[in-house]
C-alpha positions as a LaTeX table, in Angstrom:
\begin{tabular}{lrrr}
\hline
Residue & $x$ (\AA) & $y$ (\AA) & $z$ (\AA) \\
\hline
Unk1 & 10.22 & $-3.93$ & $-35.45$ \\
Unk2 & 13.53 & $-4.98$ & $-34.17$ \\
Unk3 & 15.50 & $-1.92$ & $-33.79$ \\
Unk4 & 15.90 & 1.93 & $-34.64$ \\
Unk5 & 17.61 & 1.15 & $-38.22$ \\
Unk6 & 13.59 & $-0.71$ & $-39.13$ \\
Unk7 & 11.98 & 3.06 & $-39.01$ \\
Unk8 & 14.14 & 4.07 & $-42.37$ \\
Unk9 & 11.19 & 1.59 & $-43.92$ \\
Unk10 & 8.35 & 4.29 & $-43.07$ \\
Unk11 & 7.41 & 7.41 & $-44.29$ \\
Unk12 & 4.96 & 8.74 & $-41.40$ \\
Unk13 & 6.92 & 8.74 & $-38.29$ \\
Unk14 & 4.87 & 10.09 & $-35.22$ \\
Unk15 & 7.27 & 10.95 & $-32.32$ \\
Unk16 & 5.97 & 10.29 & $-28.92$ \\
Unk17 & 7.25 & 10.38 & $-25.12$ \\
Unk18 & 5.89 & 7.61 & $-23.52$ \\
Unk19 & 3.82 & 10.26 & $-20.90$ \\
Unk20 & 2.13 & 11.02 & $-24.20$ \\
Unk21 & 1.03 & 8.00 & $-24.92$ \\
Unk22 & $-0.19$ & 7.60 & $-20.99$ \\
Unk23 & $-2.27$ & 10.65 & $-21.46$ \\
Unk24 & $-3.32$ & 10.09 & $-24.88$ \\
Unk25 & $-7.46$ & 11.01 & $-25.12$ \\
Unk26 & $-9.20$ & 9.63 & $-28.22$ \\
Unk27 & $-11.35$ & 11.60 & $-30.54$ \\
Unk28 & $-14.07$ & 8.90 & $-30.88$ \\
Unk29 & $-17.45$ & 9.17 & $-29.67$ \\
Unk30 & $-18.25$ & 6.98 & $-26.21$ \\
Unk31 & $-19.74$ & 4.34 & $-28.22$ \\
Unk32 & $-17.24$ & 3.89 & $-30.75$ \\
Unk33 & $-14.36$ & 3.98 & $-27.91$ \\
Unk34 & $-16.53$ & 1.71 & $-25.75$ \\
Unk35 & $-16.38$ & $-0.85$ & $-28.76$ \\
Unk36 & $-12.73$ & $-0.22$ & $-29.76$ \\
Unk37 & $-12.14$ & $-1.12$ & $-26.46$ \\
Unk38 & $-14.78$ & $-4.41$ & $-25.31$ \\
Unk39 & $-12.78$ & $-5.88$ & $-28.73$ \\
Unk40 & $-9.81$ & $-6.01$ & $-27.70$ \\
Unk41 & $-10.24$ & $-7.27$ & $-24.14$ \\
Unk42 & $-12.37$ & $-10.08$ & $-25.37$ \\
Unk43 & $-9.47$ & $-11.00$ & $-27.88$ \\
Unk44 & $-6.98$ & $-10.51$ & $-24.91$ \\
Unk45 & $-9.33$ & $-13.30$ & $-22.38$ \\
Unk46 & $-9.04$ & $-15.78$ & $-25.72$ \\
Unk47 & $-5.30$ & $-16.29$ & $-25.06$ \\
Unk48 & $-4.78$ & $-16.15$ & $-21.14$ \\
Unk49 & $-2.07$ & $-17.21$ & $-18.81$ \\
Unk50 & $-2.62$ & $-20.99$ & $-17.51$ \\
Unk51 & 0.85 & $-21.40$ & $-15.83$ \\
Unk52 & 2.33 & $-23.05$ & $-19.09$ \\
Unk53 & 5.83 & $-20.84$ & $-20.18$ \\
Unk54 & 7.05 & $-18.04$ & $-19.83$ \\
Unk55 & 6.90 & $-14.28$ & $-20.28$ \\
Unk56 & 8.92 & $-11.57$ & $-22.18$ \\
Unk57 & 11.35 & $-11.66$ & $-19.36$ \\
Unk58 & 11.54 & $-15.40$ & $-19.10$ \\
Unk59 & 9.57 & $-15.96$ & $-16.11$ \\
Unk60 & 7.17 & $-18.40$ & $-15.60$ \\
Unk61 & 3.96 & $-18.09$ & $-15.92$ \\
Unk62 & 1.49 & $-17.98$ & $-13.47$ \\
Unk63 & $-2.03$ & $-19.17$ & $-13.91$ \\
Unk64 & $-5.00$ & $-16.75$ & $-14.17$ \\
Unk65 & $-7.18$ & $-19.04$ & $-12.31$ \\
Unk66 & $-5.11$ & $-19.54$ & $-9.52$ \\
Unk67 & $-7.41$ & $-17.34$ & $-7.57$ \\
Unk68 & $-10.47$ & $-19.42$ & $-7.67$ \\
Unk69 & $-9.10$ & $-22.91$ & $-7.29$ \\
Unk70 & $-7.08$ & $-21.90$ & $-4.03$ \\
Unk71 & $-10.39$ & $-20.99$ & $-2.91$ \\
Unk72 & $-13.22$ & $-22.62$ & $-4.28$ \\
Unk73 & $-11.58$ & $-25.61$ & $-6.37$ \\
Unk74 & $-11.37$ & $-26.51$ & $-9.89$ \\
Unk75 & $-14.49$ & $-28.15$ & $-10.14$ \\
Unk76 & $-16.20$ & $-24.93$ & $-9.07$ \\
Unk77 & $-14.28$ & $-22.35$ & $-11.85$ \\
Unk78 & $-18.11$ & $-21.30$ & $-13.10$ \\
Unk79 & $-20.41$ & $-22.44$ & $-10.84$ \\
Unk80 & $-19.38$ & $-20.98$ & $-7.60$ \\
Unk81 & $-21.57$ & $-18.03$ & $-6.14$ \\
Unk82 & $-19.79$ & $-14.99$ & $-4.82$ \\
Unk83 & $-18.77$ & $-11.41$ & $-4.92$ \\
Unk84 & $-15.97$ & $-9.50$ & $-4.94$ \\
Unk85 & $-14.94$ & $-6.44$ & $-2.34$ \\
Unk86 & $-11.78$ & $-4.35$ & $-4.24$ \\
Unk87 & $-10.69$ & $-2.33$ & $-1.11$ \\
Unk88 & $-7.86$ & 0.36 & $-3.05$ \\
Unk89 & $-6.88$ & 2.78 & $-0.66$ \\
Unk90 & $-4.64$ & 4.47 & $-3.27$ \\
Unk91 & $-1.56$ & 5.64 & $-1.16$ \\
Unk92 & $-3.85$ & 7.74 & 1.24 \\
Unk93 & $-3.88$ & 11.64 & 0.81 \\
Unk94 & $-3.54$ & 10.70 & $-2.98$ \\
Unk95 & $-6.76$ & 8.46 & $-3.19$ \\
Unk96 & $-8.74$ & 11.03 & $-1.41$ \\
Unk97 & $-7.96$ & 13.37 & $-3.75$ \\
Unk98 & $-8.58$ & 10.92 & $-6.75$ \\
Unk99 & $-11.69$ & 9.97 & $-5.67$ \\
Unk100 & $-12.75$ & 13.21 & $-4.81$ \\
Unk101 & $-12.07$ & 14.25 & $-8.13$ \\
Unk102 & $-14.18$ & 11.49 & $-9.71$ \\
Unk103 & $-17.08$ & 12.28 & $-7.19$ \\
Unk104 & $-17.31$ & 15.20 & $-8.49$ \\
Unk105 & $-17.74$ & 14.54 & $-12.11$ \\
Unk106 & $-19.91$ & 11.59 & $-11.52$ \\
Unk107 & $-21.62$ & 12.42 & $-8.21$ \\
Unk108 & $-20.83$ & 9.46 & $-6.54$ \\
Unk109 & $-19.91$ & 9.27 & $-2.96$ \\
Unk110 & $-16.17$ & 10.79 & $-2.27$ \\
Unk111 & $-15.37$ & 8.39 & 0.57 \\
Unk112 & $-17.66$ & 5.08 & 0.38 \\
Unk113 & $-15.06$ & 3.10 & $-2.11$ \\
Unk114 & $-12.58$ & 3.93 & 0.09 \\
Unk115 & $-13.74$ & 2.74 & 3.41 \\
Unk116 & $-16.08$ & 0.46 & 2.03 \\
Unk117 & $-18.08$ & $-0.01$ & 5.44 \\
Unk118 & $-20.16$ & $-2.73$ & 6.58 \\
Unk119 & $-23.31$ & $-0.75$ & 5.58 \\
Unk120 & $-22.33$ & 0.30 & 1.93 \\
Unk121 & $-21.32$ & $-3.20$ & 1.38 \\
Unk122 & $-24.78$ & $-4.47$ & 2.91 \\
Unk123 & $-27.04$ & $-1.83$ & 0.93 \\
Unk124 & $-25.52$ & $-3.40$ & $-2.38$ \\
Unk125 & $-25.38$ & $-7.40$ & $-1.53$ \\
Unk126 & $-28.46$ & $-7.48$ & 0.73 \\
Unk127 & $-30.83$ & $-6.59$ & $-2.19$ \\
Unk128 & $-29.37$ & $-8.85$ & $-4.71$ \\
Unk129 & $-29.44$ & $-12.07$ & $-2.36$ \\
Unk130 & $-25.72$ & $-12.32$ & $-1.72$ \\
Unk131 & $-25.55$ & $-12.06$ & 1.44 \\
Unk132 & $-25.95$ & $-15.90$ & 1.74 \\
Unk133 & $-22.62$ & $-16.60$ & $-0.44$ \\
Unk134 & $-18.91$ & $-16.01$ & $-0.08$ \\
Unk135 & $-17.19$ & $-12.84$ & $-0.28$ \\
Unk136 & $-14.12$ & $-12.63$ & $-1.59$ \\
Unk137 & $-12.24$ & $-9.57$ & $-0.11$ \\
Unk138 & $-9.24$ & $-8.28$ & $-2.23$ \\
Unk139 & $-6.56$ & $-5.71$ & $-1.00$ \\
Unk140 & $-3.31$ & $-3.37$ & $-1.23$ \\
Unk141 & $-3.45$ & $-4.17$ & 2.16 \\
Unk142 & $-2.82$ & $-0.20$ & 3.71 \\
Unk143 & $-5.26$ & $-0.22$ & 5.46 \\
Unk144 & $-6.05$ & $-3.11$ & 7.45 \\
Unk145 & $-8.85$ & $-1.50$ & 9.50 \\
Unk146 & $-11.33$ & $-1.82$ & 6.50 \\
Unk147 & $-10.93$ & $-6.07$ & 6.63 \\
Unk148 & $-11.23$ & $-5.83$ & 10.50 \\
Unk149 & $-14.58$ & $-4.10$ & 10.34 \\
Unk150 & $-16.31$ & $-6.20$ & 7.88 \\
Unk151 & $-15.13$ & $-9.35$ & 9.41 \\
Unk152 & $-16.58$ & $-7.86$ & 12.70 \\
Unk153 & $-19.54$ & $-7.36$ & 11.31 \\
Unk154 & $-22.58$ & $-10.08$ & 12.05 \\
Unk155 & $-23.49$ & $-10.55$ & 8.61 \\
Unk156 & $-20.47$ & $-10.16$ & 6.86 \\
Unk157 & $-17.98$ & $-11.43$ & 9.09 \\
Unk158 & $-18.94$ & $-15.01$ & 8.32 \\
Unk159 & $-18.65$ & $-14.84$ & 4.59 \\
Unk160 & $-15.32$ & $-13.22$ & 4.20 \\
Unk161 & $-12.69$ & $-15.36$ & 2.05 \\
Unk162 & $-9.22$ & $-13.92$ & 1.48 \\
Unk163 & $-7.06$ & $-15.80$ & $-1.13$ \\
Unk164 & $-4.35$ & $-17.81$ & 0.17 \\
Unk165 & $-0.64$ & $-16.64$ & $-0.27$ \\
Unk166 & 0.46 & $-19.19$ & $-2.49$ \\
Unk167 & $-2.43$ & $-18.29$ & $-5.03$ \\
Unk168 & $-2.43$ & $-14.73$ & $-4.73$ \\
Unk169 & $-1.21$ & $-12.86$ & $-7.76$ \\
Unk170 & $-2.47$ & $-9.77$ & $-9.67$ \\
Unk171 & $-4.20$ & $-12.12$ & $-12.63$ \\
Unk172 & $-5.68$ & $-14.32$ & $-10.31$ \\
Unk173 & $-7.11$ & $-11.52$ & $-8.51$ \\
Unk174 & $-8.45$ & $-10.41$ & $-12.23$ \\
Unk175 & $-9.83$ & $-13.87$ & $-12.58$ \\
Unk176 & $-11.61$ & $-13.53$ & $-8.99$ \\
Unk177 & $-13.09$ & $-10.23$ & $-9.86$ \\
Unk178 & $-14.77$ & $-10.74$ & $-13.19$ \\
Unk179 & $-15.91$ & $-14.00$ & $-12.48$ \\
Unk180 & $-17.95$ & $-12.72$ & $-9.45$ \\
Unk181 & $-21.77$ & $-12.79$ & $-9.20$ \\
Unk182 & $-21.26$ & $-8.94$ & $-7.98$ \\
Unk183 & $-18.11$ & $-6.93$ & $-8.37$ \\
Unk184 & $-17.46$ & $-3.68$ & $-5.54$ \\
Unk185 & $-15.03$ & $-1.46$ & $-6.53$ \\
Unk186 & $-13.40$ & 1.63 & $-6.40$ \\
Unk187 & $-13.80$ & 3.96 & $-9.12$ \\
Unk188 & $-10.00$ & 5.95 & $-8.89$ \\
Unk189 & $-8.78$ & 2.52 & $-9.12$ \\
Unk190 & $-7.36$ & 1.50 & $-12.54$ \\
Unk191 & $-7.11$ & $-2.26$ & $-11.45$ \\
Unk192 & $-10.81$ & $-1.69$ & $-9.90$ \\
Unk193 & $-11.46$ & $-0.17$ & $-12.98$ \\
Unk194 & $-9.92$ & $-2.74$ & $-15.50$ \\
Unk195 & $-12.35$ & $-5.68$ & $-14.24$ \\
Unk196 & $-15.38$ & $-3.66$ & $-14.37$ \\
Unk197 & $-14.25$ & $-3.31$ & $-18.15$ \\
Unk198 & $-13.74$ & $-6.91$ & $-18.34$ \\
Unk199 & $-16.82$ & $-7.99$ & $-17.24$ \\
Unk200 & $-18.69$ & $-5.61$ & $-19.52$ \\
Unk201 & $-16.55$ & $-6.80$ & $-22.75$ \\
Unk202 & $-17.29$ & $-10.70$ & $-21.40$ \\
Unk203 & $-21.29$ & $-9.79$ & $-21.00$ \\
Unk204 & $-21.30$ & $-10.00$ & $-17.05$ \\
Unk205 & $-23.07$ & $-7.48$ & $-15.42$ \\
Unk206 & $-23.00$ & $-6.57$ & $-11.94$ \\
Unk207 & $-20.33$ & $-3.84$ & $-11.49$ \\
Unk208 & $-20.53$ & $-1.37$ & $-8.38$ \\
Unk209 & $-18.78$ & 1.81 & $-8.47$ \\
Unk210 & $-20.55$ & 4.76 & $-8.79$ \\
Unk211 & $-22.52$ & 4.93 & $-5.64$ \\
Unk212 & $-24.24$ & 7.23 & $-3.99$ \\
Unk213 & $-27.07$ & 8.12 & $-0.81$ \\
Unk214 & $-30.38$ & 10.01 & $-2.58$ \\
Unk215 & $-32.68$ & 12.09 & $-0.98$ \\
Unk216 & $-34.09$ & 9.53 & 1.06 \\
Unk217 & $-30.81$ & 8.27 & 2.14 \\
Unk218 & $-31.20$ & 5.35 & 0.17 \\
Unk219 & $-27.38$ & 4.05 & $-1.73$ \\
Unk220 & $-28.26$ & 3.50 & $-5.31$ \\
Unk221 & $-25.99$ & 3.91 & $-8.77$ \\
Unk222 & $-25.33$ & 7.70 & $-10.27$ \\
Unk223 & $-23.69$ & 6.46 & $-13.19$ \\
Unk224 & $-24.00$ & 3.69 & $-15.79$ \\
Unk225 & $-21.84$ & 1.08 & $-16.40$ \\
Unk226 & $-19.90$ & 2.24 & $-19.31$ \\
Unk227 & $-18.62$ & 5.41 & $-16.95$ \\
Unk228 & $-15.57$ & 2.92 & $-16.66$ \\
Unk229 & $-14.77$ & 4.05 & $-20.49$ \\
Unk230 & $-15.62$ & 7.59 & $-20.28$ \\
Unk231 & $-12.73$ & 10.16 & $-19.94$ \\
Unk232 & $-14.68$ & 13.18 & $-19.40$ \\
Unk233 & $-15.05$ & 10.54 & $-16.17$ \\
Unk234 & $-12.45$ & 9.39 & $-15.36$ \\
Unk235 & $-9.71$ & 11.00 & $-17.89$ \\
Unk236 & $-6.42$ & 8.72 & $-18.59$ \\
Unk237 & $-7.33$ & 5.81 & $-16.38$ \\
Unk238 & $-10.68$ & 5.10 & $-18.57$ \\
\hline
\end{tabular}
């Protein structure tokens, strides 16, 4: 459709503000949405950016594996061992809230994503055996405390890799995070939230979100994977 004049074509015209659309919830069960939605994000990953044109505004390109060859090389695109830290702080006050909103219907911690400390991130990598790989931290960079601490820390410190400048950009940072071995996130986060899709649609496993301490103060996962698609979850941003 080209213009306004191409709508005297159809018969059935829905109306909708584009806040509708934004807050549109689907009527189909979580399985059905959960395919609906794996589909078309595997169909997207067929036909991705690799620095060759331009986009609707006629920029150029960027490539989606930017990310990974500034830090790990070409050569390395699949083999490479790593995880991914996703540190969203969500414009302060706000992401409290946020998160404290998806605690609550999920019963995951209302503060761990946020901070992610030294010892959250060691209760999920130190089990898994990647604490002897690369971590890749990514960032909205407010607050810079969270990077300090972890690279302070004895057993993290060492293995902390930020991207360089010149690769940095939000689909290489995509790239980064569903190619990881492990992928920590932060569940208010719709970018966060986004790769843990990905990497579901693409077969990976390996997302951490939904965390929380149990009785015997123990941090495990409160909710499954597909609690990145569920709106009773997560409403608009799942």
């Amino acid at each position: 459709m080209l213009s306004q004049d191409d709508l005297s074509n159809y018969t059935n015209i829905i109306h909708m503000e584009t806040r509708e659309l934004f807050m549109y919830k689907t009527r189909q069960s979580l399985p059905d949405y959960v395919e609906f939605q794996t589909y078309h994000i595997r169909n997207l990953f067929r036909n991705y950016n690799t620095g060759v044109g331009v986009d609707i505004r006629h920029r150029d390109v960027n490539d989606m594996c930017t990310g990974i060859n500034g830090l790990f090389g070409p050569d390395k695109q699949s083999s490479q061992i790593y995880s991914v830290i996703h540190s969203r702080n969500l414009e302060g006050y706000a992401g409290h809230e946020l998160l404290g909103r998806v605690a609550k219907n999920s019963g995951c911690d209302p503060e761990a994503a946020l901070n992610m400390e030294p010892e959250y991130i060691k209760a999920i990598l130190e089990p898994i055996g990647m604490l002897n790989h690369p971590i890749v931290f990514l960032t909205d960079h407010q607050r810079p405390e969270i990077l300090e601490r972890l690279r302070a820390d004895e057993d993290i410190g060492p293995l902390i890799h930020l991207v360089p400048d010149e690769a940095s950009w939000v689909g290489g940072d995509i790239t980064l995070g569903i190619m990881a071995n492990a992928f920590i996130g932060n569940p208010a986060s719709t970018f966060s939230g986004f790769i843990a899709k990905s990497r579901l649609a693409l077969g990976l496993k390996g997302n951490y979100l939904f965390r929380a301490k149990n009785a015997n103060g123990e941090w495990e996962e409160v909710c499954e994977e597909r609690c990145v698609f569920w709106k009773r979850m997560l409403w608009n941003m799942a």
